[in-house]
FILUMLO-105967 format. One record per residue (C-alpha): residue in one letter; x, y, z. Coordinates in Angstrom, 3 decimals, m for minus. Layout:
<sites>
SITE   res          u          v          w
SITE     A          X          Y          Z
...
</sites>
This chain:
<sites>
SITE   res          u          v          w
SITE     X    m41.628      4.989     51.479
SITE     X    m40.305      6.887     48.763
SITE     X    m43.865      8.690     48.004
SITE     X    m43.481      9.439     51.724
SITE     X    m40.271     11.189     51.586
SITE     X    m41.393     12.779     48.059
SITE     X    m44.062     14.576     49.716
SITE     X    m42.404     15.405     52.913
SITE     X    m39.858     17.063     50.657
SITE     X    m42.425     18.866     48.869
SITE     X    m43.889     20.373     51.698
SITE     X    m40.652     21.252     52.832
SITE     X    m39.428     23.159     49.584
SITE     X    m42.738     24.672     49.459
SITE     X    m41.619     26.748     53.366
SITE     X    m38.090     27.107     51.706
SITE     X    m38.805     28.618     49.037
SITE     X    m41.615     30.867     50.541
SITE     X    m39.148     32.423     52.627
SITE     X    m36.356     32.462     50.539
SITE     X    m37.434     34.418     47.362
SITE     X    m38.325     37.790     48.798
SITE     X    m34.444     37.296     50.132
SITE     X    m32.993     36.262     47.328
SITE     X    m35.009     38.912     44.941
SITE     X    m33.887     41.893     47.921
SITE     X    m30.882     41.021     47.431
SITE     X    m30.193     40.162     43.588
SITE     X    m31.939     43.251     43.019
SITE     X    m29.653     45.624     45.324
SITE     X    m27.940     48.399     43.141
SITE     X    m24.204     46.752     43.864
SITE     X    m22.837     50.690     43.540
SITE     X    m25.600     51.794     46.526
SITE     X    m24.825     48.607     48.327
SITE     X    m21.094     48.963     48.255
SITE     X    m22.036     53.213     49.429
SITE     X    m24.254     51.484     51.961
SITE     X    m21.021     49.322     53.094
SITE     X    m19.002     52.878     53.663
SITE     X    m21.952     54.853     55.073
SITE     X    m20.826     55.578     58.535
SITE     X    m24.381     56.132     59.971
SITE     X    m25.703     53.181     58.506
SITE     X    m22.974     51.202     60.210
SITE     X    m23.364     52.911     63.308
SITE     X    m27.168     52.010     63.411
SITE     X    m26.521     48.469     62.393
SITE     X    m23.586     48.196     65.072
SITE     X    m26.097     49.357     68.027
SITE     X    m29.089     47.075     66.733
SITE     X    m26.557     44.163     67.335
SITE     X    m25.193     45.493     70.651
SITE     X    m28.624     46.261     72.027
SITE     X    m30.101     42.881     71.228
SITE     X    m27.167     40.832     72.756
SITE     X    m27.813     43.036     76.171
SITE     X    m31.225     42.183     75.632
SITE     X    m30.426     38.286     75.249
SITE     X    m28.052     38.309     78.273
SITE     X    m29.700     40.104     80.695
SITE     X    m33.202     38.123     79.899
SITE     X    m30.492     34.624     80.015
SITE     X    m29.701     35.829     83.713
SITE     X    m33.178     36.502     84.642
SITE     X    m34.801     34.048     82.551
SITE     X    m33.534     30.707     83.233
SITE     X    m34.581     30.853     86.995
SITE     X    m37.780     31.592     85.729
SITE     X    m37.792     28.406     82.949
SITE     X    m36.363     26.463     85.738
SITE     X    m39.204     26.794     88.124
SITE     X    m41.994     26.646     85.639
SITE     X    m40.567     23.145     84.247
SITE     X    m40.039     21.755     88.567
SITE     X    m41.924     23.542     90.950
SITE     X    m46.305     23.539     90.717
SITE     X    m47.528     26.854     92.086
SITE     X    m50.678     28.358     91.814
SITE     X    m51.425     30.667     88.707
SITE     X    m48.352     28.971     86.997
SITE     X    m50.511     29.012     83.929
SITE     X    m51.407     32.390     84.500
SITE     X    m47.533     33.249     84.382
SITE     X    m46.896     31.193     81.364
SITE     X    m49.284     32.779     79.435
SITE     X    m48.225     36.767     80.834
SITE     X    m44.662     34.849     79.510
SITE     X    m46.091     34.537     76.166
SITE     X    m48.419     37.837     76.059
SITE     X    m45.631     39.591     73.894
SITE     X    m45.576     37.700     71.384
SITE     X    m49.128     38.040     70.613
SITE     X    m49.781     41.653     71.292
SITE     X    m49.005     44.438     68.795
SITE     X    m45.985     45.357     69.397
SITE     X    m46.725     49.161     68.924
SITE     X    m49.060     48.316     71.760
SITE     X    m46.020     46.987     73.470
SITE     X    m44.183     50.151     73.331
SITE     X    m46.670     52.465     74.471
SITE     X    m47.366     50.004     77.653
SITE     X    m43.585     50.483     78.376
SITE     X    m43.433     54.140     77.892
SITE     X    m46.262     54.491     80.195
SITE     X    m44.089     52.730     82.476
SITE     X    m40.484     53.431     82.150
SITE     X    m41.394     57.422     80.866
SITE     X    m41.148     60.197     83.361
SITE     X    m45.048     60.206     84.530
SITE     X    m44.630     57.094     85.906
SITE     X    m42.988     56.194     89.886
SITE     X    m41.012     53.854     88.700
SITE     X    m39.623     55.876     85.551
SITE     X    m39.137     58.478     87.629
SITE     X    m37.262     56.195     90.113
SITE     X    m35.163     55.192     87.142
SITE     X    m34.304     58.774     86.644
SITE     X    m33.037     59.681     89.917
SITE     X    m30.351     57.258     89.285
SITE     X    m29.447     58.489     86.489
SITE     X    m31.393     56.040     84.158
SITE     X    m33.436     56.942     81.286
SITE     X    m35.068     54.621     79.284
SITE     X    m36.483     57.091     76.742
SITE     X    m34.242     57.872     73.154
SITE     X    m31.624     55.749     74.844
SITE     X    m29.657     52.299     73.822
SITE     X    m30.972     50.846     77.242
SITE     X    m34.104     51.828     76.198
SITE     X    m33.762     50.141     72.727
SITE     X    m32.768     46.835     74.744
SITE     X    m35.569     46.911     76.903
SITE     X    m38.103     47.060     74.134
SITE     X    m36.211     44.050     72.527
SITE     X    m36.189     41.996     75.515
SITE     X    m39.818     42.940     76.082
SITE     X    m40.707     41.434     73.112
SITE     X    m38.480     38.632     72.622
SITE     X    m37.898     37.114     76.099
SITE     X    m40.731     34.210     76.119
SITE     X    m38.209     32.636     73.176
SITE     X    m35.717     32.449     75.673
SITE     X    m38.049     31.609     78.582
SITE     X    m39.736     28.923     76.506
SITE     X    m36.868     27.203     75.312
SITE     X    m35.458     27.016     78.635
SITE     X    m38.380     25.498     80.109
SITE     X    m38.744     23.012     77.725
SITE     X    m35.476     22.213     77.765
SITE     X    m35.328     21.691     82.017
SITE     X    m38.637     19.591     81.470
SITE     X    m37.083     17.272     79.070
SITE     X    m34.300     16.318     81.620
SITE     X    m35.142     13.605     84.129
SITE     X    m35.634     14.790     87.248
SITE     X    m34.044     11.650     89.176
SITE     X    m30.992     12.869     88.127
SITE     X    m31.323     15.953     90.229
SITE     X    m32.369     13.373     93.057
SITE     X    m29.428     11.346     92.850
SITE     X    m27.258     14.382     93.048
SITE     X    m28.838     15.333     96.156
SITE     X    m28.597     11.784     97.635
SITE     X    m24.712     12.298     96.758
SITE     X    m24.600     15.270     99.186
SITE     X    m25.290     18.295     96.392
SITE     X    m27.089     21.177     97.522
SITE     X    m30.018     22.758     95.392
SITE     X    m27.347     25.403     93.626
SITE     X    m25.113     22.024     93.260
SITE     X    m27.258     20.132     90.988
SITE     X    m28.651     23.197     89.313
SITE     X    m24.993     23.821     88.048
SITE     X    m24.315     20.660     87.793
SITE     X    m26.457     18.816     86.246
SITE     X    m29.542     20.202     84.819
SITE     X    m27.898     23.830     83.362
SITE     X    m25.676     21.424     81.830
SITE     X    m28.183     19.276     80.473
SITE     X    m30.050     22.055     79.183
SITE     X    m27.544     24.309     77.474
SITE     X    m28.573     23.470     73.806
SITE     X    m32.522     24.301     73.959
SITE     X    m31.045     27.832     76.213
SITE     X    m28.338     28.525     73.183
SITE     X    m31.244     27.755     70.662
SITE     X    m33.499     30.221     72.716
SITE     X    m30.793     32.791     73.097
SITE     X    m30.581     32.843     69.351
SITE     X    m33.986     32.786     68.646
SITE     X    m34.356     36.031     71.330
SITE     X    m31.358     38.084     69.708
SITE     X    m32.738     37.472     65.949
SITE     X    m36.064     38.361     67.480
SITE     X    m34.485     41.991     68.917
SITE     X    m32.558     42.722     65.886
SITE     X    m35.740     42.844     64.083
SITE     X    m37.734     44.425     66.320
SITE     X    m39.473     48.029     65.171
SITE     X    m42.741     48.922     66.600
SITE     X    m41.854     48.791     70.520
SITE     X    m38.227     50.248     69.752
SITE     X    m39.320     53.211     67.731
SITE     X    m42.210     54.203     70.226
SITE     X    m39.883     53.651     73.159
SITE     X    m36.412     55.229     71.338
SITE     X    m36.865     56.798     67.573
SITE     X    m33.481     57.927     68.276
SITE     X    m30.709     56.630     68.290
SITE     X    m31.892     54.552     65.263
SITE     X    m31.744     50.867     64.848
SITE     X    m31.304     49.265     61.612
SITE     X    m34.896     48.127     61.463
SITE     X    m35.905     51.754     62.230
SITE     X    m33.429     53.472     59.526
SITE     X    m34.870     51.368     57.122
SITE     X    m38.327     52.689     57.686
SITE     X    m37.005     56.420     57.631
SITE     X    m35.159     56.009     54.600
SITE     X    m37.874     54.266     52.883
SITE     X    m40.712     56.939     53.534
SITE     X    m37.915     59.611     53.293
SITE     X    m36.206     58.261     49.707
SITE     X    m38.194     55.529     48.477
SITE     X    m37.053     51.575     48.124
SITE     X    m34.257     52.262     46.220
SITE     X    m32.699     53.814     49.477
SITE     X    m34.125     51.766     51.831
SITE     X    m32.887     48.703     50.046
SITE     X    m29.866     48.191     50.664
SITE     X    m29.658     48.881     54.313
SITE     X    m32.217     45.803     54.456
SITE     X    m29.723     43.937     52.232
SITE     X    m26.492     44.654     54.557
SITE     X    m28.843     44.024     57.584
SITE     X    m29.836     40.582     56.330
SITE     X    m26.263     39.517     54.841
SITE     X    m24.594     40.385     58.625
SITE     X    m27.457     38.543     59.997
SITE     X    m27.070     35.393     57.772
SITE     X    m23.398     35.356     58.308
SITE     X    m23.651     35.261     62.220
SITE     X    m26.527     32.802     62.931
SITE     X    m24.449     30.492     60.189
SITE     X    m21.397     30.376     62.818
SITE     X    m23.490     30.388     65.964
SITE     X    m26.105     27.183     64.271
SITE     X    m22.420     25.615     63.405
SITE     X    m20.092     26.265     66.432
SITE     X    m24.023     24.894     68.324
SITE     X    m23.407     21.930     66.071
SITE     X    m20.017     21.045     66.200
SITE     X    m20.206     21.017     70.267
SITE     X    m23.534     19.063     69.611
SITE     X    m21.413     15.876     67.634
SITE     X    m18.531     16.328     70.278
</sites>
């Protein structure tokens, strides 16, 4: 038993620390004076302000689209249901420069349905909307997946028995299995916002402008060089570490209530 654990441990530290010292060395090495002018830099903040927004209206419009979608791939056989679980989890293996150019073929002015867009007033090219789309692109099958998995893992008599007791469909959907389910969709939300924050190559084919944090950092680095780019990447990753802290802890605290 206690080689067990000492290997399992191992193993573990071996991930931890993997990921952790490029962090740790970004950010030990960060000029404090740059860091603290990064802080105060009014574009910087602005571009690390709409990288945040555009992800969350990434995550929630995918969260009202999505979970229908998780919800009949986890109940309902159809034909080619494998054939939309794996167009689900095309993005994630594509290149997502690829992914960019597919939707600016789509959602740019050559095509109907850009052009559609347009008319109403829509444009999906150097805009924030633009920006969101290429992060939900992207970073929807977390959502999707986590969803599904998390409908499949509750029982479907329960549904049954809520019928029985006189609830319709939209009853027990509310009712019992959204409810049931809201900790793998939370996880999945969380997992599709980090997922858009980071985001670069479909954002900056889709929307150089305005920038996102992930894309200033690229300018600034082949502009000024790593000192520069530094510690926007710093700032980015502090903000980032502060705000999945709270959302894994308020997640846990409802979890052990």
């Amino acid at each position: 038993m206690k080689n067990f654990r000492l290997i399992i441990g191992a193993l573990g530290t071996i991930v931890i620390l993997l990921v952790a010292i490029p962090l740790v060395r970004m950010i030990v090495a960060a000029d404090p004076a740059l860091l603290r002018a990064t802080i105060s830099d009014k574009e910087i903040l602005t571009s690390v302000i709409l990288t945040i927004r555009a992800a969350l209206w990434a995550t929630l419009g995918c969260t009202i689209f999505g979970i229908p979608l998780a919800y009949a791939l986890a109940r309902w056989p159809f034909p080619g249901r494998s054939i939309v679980q794996g167009l689900i989890d095309l993005p994630v293996m594509i290149p997502h420069t690829a992914a960019g150019i597919a939707l600016l073929m789509v959602y740019g002015k050559a095509f109907f349905l850009g052009k559609a867009f347009s008319r109403l007033g829509i444009s999906f090219i150097g805009t924030e909307a633009g920006i969101s789309l290429a992060m939900a692109f992207v970073s929807f099958p977390f959502l999707v997946n986590a969803a599904r998995d998390g409908f499949m893992s509750v029982d479907t008599r329960l549904e049954k028995v809520a019928r029985t007791l006189g609830a319709s469909p939209w009853g027990a959907f509310f009712k019992i299995s959204l409810p049931l389910t809201w900790r793998p969709i939370l996880s999945g939300g969380i997992m599709m916002w980090a997922r858009g924050i980071s985001e670069f190559g479909a954002v900056i084919i889709l929307a150089y402008h305005p920038m996102t944090a992930p894309v200033l950092i690229w300018e600034r680095f082949e502009a000024y060089g790593l000192k520069y780019a530094r510690p926007v990447a710093v700032l980015l990753i502090l903000l980032c570490l502060v705000i999945f802290a709270l959302l894994r802890g308020l997640a846990g605290k409802r979890r052990s209530d």
